[in-house]
N, C-alpha and C positions, 0 to 999 in steps of 0.2 A: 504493500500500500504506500504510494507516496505519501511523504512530509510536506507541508504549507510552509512555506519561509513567508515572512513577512516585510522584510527592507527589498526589494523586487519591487515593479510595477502594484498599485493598487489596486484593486478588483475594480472600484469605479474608474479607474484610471484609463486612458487611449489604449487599445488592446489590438494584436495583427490580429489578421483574418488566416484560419489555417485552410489553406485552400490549394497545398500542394500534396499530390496524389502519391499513390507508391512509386509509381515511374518517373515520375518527376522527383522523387528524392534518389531512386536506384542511377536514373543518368545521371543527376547533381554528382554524384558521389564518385560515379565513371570521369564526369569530366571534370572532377576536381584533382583526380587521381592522373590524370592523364593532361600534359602541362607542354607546351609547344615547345620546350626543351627537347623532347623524344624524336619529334619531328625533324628539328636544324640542329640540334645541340649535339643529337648521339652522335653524329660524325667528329665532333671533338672528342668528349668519353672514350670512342673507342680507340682515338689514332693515338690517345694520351695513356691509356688503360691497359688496352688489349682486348682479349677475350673475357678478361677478368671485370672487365665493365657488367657483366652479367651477374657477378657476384655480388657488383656496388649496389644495382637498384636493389637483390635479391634482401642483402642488410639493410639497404634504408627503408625500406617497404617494411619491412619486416618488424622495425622498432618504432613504424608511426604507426601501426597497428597497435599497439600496444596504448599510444596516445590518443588514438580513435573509440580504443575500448576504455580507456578510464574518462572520456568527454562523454562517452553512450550512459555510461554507468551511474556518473554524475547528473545528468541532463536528464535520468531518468525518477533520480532520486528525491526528486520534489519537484512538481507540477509548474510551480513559479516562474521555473528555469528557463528564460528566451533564450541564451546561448551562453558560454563559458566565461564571457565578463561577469553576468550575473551568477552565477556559480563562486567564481574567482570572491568577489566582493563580500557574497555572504561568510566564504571558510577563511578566506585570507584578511577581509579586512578592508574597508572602503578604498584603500589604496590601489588593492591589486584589480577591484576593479575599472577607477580609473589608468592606472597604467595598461593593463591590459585591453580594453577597450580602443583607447587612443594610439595604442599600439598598432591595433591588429587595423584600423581605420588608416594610419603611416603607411602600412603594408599593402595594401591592395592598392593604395594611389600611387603610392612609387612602381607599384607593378603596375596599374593600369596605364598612368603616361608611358611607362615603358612600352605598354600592347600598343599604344595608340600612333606612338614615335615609329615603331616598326610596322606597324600597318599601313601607314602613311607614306613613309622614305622608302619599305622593302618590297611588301607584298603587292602594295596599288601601284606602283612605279612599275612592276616587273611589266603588268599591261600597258599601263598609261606613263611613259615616262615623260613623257612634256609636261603635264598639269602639276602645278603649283603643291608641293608636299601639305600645305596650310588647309587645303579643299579637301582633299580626304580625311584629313583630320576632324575637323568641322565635323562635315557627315559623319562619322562614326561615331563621335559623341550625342548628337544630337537624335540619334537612331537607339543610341543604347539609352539614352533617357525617355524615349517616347515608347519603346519598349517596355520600358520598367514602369511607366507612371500609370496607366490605365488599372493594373490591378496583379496582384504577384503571379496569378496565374499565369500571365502572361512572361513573368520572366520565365516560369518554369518549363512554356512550352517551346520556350527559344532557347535555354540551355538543353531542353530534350534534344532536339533536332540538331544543334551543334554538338551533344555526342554522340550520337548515332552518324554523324560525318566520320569523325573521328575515330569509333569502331569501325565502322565499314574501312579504311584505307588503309585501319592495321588488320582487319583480319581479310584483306585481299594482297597485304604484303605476305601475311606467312602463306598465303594459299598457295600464289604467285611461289613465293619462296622455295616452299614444297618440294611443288612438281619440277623445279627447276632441280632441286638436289638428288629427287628419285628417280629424273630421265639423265643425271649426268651429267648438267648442263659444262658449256667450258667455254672460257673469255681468256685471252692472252694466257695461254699457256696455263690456266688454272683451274682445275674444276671442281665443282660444287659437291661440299662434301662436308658432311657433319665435323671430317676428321681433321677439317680446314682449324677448328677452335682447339686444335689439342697440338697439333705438329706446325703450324705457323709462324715466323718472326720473333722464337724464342716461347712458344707454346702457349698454356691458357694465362700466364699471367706474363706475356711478353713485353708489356711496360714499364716490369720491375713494380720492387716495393714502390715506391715514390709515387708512377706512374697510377700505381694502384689506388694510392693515397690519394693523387689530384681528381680520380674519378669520383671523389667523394664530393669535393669540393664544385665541382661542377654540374654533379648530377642533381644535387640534392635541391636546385632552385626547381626544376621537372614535378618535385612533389609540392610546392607550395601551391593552397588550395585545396588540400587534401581534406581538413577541416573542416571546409564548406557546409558541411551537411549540420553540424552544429548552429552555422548562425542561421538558418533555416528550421529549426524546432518549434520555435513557434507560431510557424508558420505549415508545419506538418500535420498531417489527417491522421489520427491515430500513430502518436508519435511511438508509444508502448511497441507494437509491431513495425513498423517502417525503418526507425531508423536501425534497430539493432538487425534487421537483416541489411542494412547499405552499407554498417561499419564490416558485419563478418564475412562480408563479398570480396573487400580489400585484396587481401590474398590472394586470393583465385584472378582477382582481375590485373595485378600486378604480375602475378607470373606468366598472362595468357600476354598481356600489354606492352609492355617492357623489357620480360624475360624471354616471351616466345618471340617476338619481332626479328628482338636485335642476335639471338642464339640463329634466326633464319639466316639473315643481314651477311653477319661474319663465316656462315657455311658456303652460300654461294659467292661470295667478295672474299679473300682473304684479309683478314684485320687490317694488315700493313699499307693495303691500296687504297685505306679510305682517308680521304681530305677533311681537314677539320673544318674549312670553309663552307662546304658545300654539303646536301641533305643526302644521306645515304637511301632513303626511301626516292629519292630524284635516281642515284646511280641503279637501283633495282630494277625500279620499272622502263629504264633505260634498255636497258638490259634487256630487259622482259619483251624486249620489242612496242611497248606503248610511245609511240613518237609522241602524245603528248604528256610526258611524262613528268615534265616539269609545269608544264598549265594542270594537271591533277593535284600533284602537290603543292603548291603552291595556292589555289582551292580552298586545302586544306589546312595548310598551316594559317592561313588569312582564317577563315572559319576557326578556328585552336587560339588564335590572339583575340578574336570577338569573342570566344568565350569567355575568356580569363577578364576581357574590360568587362565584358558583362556581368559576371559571377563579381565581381571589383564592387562594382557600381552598387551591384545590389548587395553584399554584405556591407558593405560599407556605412549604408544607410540605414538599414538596420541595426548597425554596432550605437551608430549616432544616436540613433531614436531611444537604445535603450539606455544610455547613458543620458539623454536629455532628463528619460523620465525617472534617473535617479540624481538628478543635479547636477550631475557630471559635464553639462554642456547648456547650453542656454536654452531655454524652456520653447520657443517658436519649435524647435528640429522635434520634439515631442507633438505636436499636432499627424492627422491624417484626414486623407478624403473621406469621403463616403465610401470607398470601398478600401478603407484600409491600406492605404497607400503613404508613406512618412514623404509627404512631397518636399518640404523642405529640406529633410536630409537626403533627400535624393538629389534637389538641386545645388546643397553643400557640394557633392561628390561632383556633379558633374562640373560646375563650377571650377577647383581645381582639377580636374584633369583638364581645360583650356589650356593649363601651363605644359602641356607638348607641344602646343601651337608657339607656344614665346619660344620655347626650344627647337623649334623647327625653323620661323623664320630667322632665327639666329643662327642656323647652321649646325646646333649641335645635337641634331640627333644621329650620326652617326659617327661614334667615336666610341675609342677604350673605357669614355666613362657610360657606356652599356651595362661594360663588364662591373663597375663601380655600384653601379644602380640595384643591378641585380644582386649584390652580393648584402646590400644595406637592406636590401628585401629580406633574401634568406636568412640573416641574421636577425632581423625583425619577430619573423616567423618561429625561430628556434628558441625566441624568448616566450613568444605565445603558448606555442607546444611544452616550454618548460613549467609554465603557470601552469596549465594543465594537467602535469605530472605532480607537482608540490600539492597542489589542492586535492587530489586525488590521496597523495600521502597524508597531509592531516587530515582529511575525510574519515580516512580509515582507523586512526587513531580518536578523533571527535566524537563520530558516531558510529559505533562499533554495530547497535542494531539494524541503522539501518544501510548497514553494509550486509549484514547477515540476512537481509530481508529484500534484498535488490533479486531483482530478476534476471540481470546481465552484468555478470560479476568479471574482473578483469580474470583472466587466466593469470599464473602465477603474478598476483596482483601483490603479494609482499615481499618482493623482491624484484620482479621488473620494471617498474617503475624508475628505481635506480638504478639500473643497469641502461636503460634509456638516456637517462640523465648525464651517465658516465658516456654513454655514445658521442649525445651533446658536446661537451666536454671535447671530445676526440675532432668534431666538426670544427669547432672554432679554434683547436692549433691548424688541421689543415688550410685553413682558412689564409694561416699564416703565410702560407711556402709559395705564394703568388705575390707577384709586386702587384699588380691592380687587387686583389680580391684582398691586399695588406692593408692597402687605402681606404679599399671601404668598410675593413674594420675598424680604423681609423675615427671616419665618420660618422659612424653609426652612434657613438656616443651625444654626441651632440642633441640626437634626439631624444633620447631619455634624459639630454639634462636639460631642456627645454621641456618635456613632461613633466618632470620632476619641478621644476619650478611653479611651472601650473597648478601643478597639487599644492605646494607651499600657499600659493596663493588662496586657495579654493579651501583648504581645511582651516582658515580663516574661521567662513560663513559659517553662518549658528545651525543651518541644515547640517551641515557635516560636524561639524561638532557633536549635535545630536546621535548621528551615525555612527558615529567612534566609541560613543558611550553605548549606544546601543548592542554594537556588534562585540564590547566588551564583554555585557551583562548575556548575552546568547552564550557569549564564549565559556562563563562561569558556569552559567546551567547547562551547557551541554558537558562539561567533563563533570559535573554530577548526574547526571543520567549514564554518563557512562559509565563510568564507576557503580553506579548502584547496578546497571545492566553489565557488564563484567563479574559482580562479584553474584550474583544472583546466576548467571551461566556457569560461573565456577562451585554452587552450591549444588546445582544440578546434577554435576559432572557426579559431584564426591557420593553422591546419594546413587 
């Protein structure tokens, strides 16, 4: 039985409309998990990695899983819960859920100017290369807000349909792939052959240790958005069943997506001939004989960066609305339409993302500090995913019943958790071994001390002062209920 928290949204208070279906949280979840990294990025992973790139997603999959399962687990454990800032805020403390909040709101804008910068300069130039990089841009903002405003259903059925593009082109790469391995295919002297990943350019980990290392470091922006499906809760139909089958899908669609792709990729290419530049799904169907192999991909990856602005746009606005409506932001971004739409924080989001247009007609969207951008993202995100593992940890120690009383409990939940943590940990030395991805760890500080000053500010106000005290006096009665409920389970035992 869920628990009622009470510092959350108030029952008379502005409430989303849950109006996304199971499919529209199962795609959310697909195309959150699947990041236009896979698409242009795997040709770097693997010319840096090797074969052993298969290993990297196999580990990073494998330990956001775990952060998937303790945000389900949480999210499920009291009704209140619109997504992990609110979660964050009740166990940690009004702080974490302003930091976390204003965080994960950093993160999708820095990623979405990034989708918009590249949509504009990469994808629409490949057709139109005359027109003005600022016009597409333009349109593409103004399409994912017109999209988003009429009512959620609507985002959800335009992230459906963006990953059902996106399944379709990986599961007609490995088809494609396949048959090319099991007729023998052969290209300059090389033929297709599983045993391409084992005896190639120094074997399956022919990038070396290091090599192996940088694949982490690059691969891991591919998984941002994986989360998604959390800021989406309260906005889900029957959250109880939905989301716990889109987190335990993870797996299975990481290793058909990621795993099965790029294992195809490297059997019929061998490792060593793949360009970092250039999109290894372009060199396949190349291959494959499709002469428009680069207008398909290309489709595709445009379709893969409008998801991510889209998926942007709309968590975003929702992070906003639920922080308006616990003081964390200025009380207007807390309003909605008639049909449940936070129009203001939707036009907060679209509003800054304009600033790929300043960046555009200034020349600099394309440059190293790409790699910059993206790296102050990832870093973002590994803070958010961290919150989510601490809250999960004191969770577990706070309220020991209704951990014992969850439905979707974490798998080795008292111990993986940190063992996650320590992965963490391991991401941001790699992080280090790059001069650009050095920078923008560099950088990245600066935004938490600019949050942080906002909090200073903001815990001022007699509302948060209230909160503070409040979320005190919770803190006291829950480690007496649990102590009474621990030592009453231990009186059980003895009997």
């Amino acid at each position: 039985m869920a628990h009622e928290s009470t510092d959350t949204a108030s029952e008379n208070g502005p409430e989303l409309q849950r109006a996304l279906s199971n499919r529209h949280i199962q795609l959310l979840a697909i195309g959150g998990a699947i990041g236009t990294g896979l698409f242009m990025g795997s040709g770097k992973t693997i010319s840096v990695a090797g074969p052993s790139v298969i290993l990297v997603y196999m580990v990073i999959g494998f330990m956001l899983y775990f952060v998937m399962r303790a945000m389900g687990e949480l999210l499920l454990s009291r009704s209140s819960y619109r997504n992990f800032s609110d979660f964050a805020g009740d166990i940690l403390g009004p702080w974490a859920a302003f930091f976390t909040g204003w965080t994960y709101w950093f993160c999708w804008i820095v990623t979405g100017v990034a989708d918009v910068i590249v949509i504009a300069s990469v994808y629409v130039t490949f057709w139109l290369p005359l027109i003005p990089t600022w016009i597409p841009a333009l349109v593409v903002i103004a399409a994912l807000i017109a999209l988003n405003l009429p009512s959620v259903r609507g985002f959800g059925e335009t992230e459906f349909w963006f990953a059902l593009i996106k399944i379709a082109a990986i599961v007609l790469l490995i088809v494609i792939g396949l048959v090319m391995v099991f007729t023998g295919f052969e290209h300059d002297g090389a033929r297709a052959s599983f045993l391409n990943l084992f005896n190639v350019g120094g074997g399956f980990f022919g990038g070396g240790l290091m090599g192996f290392i940088m694949g982490f470091q690059i691969a891991v922006f591919a998984f941002v958005g994986i989360e998604l499906v959390g800021t989406a809760a309260a906005e889900t139909k029957n959250p109880e069943h939905n989301l716990p089958r889109a987190v335990n899908a993870i797996p299975v669609r990481v290793l058909l997506f990621y795993v099965g792709s790029l294992a195809v990729l490297m059997s019929v290419v061998p490792w060593d001939r793949f360009d970092a530049d250039n999109s290894p799904f372009v060199m396949l169907f190349s291959l494959a004989g499709l002469g428009a192999a680069a207008h398909i991909v290309n489709m595709v990856v445009l379709t893969s960066a409008m998801s991510s602005a889209n998926s942007g746009i709309y968590s975003t606005s929702r992070m906003v609305f639920g922080l308006s409506t616990d003081g964390n932001a200025p009380k207007a971004f807390s309003k909605l339409t008639r049909r449940q739409v936070p129009r203001n924080a939707l036009f907060l989001s679209g509003v800054v993302l304009l600033s790929a247009i300043v960046l555009l007609v200034f020349g600099l969207g394309e440059s190293k500090g790409f790699t910059i951008v993206t790296t102050i993202s990832s870093l973002c995100f590994i803070f958010v995913w961290s919150i989510i593992l601490i809250s999960y940890i004191v969770y577990r120690r706070r309220r020991p019943q209704a951990h014992d009383e969850s439905i979707f409990k974490v798998p080795g939940g008292t111990f993986m958790p940190w063992v996650v943590l320590a992965f963490f940990v391991f991401l941001l030395w790699a992080f280090t071994q790059d001069p650009d991805t050095l920078m923008g760890m560099y950088a990245t500080p600066i935004w938490f001390a600019l949050v942080g000053l906002g909090y200073l500010l903001l815990r001022k106000n007699p509302k948060h002062q209230q909160l503070r005290r409040d979320h005190e006096e919770r803190i006291a009665q829950e480690k007496r209920e649990a102590a009474a409920y621990l030592a009453a389970a231990g009186s059980r035992k003895v009997r």
